[in-house]
VEXFI-114254 format. One record per residue: residue in three letters; x negated, y negated, z negated of N, C-alpha, C in turn. Coordinates in steps of 0.2 Angstrom, whole numbers, plus 5000, padded with zeros to 4 digits. Each point is the difference from the previous one (the first is absolute). Layout:
% residues N
alaXYZXYZXYZ ...
This chain:
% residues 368
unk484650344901499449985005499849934999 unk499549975001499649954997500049955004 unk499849945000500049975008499350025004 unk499650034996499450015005499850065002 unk500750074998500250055006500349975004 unk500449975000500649965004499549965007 unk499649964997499449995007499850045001 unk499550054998499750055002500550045005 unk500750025000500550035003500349955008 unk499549964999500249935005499450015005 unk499250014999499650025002499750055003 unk500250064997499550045001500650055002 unk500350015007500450035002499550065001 unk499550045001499550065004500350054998 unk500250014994500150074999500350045003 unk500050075001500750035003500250024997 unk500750045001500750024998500250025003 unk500450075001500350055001500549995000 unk500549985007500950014995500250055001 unk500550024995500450055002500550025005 unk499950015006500550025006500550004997 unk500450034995500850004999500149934999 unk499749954998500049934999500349955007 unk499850035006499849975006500950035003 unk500350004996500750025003500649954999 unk500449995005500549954998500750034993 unk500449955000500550024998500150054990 unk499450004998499750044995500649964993 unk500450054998500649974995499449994993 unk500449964994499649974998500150034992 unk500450055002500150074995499550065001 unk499749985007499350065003499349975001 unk500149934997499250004998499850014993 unk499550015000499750054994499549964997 unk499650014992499549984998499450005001 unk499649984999499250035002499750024996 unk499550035001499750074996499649924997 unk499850084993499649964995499349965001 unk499749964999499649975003499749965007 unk500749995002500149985007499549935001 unk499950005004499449965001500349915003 unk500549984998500449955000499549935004 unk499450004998499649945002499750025006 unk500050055003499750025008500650035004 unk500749994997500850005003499849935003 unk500249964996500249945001499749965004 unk499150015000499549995004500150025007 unk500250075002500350035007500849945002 unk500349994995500649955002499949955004 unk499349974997499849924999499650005009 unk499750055000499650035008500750025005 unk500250044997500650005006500449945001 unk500449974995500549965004499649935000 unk499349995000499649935004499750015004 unk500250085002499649985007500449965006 unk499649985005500349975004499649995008 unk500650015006499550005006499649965003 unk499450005002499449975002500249935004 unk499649964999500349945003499449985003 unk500149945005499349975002500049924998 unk499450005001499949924995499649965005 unk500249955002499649935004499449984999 unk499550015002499349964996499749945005 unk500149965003500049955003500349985008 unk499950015004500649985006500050085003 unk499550045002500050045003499950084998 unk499849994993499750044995500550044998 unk499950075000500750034996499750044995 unk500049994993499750074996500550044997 unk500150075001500550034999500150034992 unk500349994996499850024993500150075001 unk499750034994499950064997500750035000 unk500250035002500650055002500350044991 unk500450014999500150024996500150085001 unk499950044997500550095002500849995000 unk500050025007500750025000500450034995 unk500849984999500250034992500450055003 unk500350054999500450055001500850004996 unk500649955003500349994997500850054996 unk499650074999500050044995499849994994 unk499349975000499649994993500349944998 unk500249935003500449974998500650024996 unk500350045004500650034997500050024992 unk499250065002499850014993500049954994 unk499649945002500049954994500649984998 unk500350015004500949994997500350034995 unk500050085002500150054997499750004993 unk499449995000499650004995499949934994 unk500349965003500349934997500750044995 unk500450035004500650004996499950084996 unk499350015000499950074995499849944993 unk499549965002499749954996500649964995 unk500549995003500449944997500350064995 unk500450075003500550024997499450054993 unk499250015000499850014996499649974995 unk499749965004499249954998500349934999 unk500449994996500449925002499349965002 unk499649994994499549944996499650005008 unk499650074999499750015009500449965006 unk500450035001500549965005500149924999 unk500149994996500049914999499349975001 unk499450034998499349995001499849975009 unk500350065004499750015005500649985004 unk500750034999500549925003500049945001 unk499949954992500149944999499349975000 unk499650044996499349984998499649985008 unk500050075003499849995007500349975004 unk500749985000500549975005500250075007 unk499950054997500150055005500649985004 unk500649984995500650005003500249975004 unk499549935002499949965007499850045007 unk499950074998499750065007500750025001 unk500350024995500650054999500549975003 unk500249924999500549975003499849995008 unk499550005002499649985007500450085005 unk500050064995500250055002500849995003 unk500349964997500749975002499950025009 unk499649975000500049975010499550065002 unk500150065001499650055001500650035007 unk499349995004500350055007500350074998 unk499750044993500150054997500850004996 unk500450015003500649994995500150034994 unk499750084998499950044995499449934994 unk499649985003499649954999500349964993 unk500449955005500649964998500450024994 unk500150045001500750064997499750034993 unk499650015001499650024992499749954995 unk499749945005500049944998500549974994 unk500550025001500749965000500150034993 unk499950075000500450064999499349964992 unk499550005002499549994991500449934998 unk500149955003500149954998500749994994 unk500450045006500750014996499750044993 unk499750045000499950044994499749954994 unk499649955003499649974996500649954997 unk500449995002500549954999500650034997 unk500250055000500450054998500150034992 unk499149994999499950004993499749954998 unk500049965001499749934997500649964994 unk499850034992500249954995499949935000 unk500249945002499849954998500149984993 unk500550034994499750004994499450004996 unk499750075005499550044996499449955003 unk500149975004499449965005499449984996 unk499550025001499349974996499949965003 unk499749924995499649945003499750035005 unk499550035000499650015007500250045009 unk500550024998500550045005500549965001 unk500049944998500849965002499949965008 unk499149964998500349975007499650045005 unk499750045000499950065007500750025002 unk500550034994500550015004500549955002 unk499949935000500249965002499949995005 unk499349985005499650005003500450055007 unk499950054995500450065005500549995003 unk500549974995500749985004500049965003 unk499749934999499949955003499950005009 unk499550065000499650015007500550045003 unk500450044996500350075003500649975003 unk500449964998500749995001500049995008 unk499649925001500050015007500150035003 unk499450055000499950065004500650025002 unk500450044992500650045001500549995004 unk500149925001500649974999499950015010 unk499649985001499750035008499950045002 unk500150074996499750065002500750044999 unk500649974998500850024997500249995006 unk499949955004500449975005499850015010 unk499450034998499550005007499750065001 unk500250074996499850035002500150065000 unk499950075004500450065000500350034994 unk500750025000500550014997499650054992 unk499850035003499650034993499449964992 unk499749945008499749974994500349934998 unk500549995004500449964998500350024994 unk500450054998500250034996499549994992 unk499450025003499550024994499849914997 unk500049965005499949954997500549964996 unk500750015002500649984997499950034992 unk500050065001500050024993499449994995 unk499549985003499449964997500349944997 unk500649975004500149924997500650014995 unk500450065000500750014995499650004994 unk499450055002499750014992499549964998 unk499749955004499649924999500649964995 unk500749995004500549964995500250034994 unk500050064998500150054994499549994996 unk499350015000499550014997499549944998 unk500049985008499649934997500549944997 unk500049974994500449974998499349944997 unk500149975007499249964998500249925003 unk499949934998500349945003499750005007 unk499350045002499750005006500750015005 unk499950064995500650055005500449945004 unk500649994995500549975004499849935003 unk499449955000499749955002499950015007 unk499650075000499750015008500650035004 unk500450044998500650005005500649925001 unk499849974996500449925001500049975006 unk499149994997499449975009500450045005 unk499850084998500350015008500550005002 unk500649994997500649975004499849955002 unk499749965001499949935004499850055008 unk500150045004500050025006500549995006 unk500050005003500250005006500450095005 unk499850024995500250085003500450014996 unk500750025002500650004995500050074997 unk499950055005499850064997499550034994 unk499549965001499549974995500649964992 unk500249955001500149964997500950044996 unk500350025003500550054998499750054994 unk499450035002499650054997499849984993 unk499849925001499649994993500449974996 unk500749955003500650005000500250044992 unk500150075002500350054997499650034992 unk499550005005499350024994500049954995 unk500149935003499949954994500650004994 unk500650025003500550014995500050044995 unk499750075003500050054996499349994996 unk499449974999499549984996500449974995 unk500349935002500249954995500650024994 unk500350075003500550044996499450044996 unk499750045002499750054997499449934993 unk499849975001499549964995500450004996 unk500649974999500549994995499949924998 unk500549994996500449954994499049965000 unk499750034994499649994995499449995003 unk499850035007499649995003499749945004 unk500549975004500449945002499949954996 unk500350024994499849944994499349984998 unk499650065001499450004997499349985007 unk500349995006499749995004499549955001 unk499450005001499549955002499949975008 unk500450055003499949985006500749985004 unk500649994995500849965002499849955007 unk499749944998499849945005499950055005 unk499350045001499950025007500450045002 unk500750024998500550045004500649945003 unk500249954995500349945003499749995007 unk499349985000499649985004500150035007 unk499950074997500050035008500750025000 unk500849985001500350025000500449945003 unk499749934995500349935006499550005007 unk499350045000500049995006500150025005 unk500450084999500550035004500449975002 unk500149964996500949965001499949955004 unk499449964998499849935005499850035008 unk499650075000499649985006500450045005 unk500650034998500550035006500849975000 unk500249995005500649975001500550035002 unk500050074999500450055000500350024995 unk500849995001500350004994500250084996 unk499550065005500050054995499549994994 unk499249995003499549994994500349954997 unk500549925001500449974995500250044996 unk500550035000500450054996499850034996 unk499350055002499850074995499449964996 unk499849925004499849964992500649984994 unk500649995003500250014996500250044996 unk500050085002500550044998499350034993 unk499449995004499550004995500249964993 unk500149944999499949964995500550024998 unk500650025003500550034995499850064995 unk499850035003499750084998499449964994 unk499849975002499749964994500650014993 unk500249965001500749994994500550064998 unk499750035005500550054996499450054994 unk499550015003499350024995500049954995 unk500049965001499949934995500849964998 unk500249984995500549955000499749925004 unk500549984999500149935007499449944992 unk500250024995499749954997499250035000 unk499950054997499250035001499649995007 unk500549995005499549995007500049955000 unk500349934999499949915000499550014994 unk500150034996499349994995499350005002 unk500150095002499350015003500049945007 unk500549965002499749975008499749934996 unk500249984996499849944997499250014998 unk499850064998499450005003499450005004 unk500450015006499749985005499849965002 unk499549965006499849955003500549985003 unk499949914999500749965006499950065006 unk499450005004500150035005500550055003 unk500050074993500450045001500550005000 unk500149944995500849984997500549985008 unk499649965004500149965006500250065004 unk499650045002500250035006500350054998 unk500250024995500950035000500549984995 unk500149925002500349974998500950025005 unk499749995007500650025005500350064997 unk499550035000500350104998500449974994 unk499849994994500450004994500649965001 unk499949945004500849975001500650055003 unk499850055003500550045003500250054995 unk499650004994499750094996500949984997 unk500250065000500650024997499850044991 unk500149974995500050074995500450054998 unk499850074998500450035001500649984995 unk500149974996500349994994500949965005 unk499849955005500449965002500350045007 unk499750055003500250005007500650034998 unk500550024995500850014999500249955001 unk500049944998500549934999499549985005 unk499549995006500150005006500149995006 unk500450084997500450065005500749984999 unk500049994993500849965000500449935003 unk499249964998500149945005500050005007 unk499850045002500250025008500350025003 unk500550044996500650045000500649955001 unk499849944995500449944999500149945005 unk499450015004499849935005500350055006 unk500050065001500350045005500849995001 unk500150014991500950005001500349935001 unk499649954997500249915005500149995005 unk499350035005500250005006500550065006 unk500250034995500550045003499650075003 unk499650015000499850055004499850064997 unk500150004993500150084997500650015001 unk500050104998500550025001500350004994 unk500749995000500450024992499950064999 unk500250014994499750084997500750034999 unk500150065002500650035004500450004992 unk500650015002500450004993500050074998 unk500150004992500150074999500950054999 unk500249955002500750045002500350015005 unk500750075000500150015006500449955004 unk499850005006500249985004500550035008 unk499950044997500150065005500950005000 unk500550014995500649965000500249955004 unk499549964997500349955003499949965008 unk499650025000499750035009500650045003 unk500450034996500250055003500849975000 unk500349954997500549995000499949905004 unk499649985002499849975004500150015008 unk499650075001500250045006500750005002 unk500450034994500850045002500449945001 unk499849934997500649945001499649975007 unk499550025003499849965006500250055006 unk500250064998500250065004500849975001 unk500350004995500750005000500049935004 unk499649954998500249945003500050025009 unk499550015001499950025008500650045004 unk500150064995500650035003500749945001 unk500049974993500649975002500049955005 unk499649975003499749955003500350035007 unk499650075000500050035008500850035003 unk500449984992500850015002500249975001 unk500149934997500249945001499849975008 unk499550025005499650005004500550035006 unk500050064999500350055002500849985003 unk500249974992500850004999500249925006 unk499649964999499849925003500250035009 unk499450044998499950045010500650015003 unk500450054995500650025002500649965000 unk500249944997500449975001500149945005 unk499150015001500049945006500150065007 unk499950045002500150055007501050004999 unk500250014994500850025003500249945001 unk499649934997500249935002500249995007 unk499450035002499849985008500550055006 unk500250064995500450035005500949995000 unk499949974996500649965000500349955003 unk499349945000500049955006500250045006 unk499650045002499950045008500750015001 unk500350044994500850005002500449965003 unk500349954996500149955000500049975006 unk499449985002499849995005500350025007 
């Protein structure tokens, strides 16, 4: 498609289009949509899309202190047929790739799709989610062509927010749908955007939030690998936004999971590849996880650490000895039997004292 269908498809929304009612249904598996017949008229599809999801409700506009001109109303949409353009988006993607990227990317359709996130409609939402995942689920970044790289970036960029608020805030069902939208974001997109814009947003305030990205960020940083890390263009802006997490919260969890992040750094990377790659970076970056790295443990040393510690405990006396390995049980036991005899004998002696003082005293008596 040319760029001058591509406007024309921006313009002249008039035509009509028919959808097909089976389309207008929730929940539709993605093993039961189907191809389209031969000839499909793909350029007056997408046109119905471009009408449907711009429409918007009638607003009123100021025109001087007491003036109100009412704008031109749009037709109300029937948020069935919305549904439909969904359904008919993940018929496009799983057969039309090239079409789909056209009217996705080209158009920015997918700024309507994500908008559906926040839909009173939860089925709405929920299929939303449900294309998204799909679209991300098969996304090679290998195979990635120059011209489909930063659309799909684009995509991630706007979309994570979203998810990362829509994981945490909202009914159990599309909570779920969004979560799984982000497992498969860290799995598929393996992109420095990626891991950048989840950085930023650990600089939050909402622990639940921040736990979430927390987590996500660790399993990207695993999943990129070794070589990727190396080959990085974007290292500085992940330093970047990861001392500012560390600067701008005084809470010593987000201290921690900065750190526990840089560690996970080193362990993808060795301890000398990652001072290499930071030597790259601006003073700036260098400065603001300067604090983190004084504390960074490698994994190389944390055993003679551990040993040093083990050592500094037994100085001051307050490990425990480590139990013997022989029996002791004998000798416990004949410990016992010389303290037993000792006491009986004690309790004779005791006894016998008693006794010789009582006939002492009845002998005085006599006497007496």
């Amino acid at each position: 498609m040319s760029k001058k269908e591509i406007t024309t498809l921006k313009n002249d929304l008039t035509k009509k289009f028919v959808i097909d009612s089976l389309m207008q249904k929730g929940n539709i598996t993605n093993e039961a949509l189907e191809p389209f017949e031969i000839n499909f008229d793909y350029i007056q599809l997408i046109q119905k899309f471009k009408e449907i999801l711009g429409r918007k409700e009638s607003k009123k506009k100021t025109v001087g202190k007491n003036k109100v001109a009412e704008l031109e109303p749009n037709k109300p949409v029937d948020w069935t047929m919305q549904l439909a353009v969904i359904n008919y988006l993940r018929r496009l993607y799983k057969y039309e790739r090239q079409i789909f990227n056209q009217a996705f990317y080209g158009l920015k359709i997918y700024e309507n799709i994500i908008n559906f996130f926040n839909s009173i409609r939860s089925v709405l939402a929920q299929n939303a989610l449900v294309l998204i995942n799909e679209i991300l689920s098969e996304y090679v970044p290998e195979f990635d062509e120059k011209n489909q790289k930063a659309p799909i970036i684009n995509l991630v960029k706007t979309i994570i927010p979203t998810l990362i608020l829509k994981a945490n805030t909202s009914q159990s069902f599309i909570k779920n749908e969004a979560k799984t939208c982000l497992e498969t974001l860290v799995t598929n997109m393996k992109y420095n955007e990626s891991l950048v814009t989840l950085l930023q947003l650990m600089n939050t305030k909402k622990i639940a939030d921040f736990e979430l990205i927390y987590t996500l960020s660790l399993k990207l940083i695993k999943n990129v690998g070794k070589q990727f890390l190396i080959d990085s263009n974007q290292f500085g802006l992940m330093m970047s936004a990861l001392g500012d997490v560390y600067e701008n919260n005084r809470s010593d969890l987000y201290k921690r999971k900065c750190k526990n992040i840089i560690h996970t750094f080193n362990e993808v990377m060795t301890k000398e590849e990652f001072d290499k790659k930071l030597e790259k970076c601006g003073k700036k970056e260098k400065e603001k996880i300067k604090e983190i790295l004084e504390d960074r443990i490698p994994p190389n040393t944390k055993k003679e650490i551990h040993h040093n510690v083990l050592k500094s405990k037994d100085r001051n006396k307050s490990i425990e000895r480590p139990k013997s390995n022989c029996n002791t049980k004998p000798v416990l036991k004949k410990q016992l039997d010389i303290k037993l005899v000792d006491s009986k004998k004690n309790q004779n002696e005791n006894s016998e004292n008693i006794n010789n003082t009582n006939s002492d005293q009845k002998k005085e008596e006599i006497i007496s």
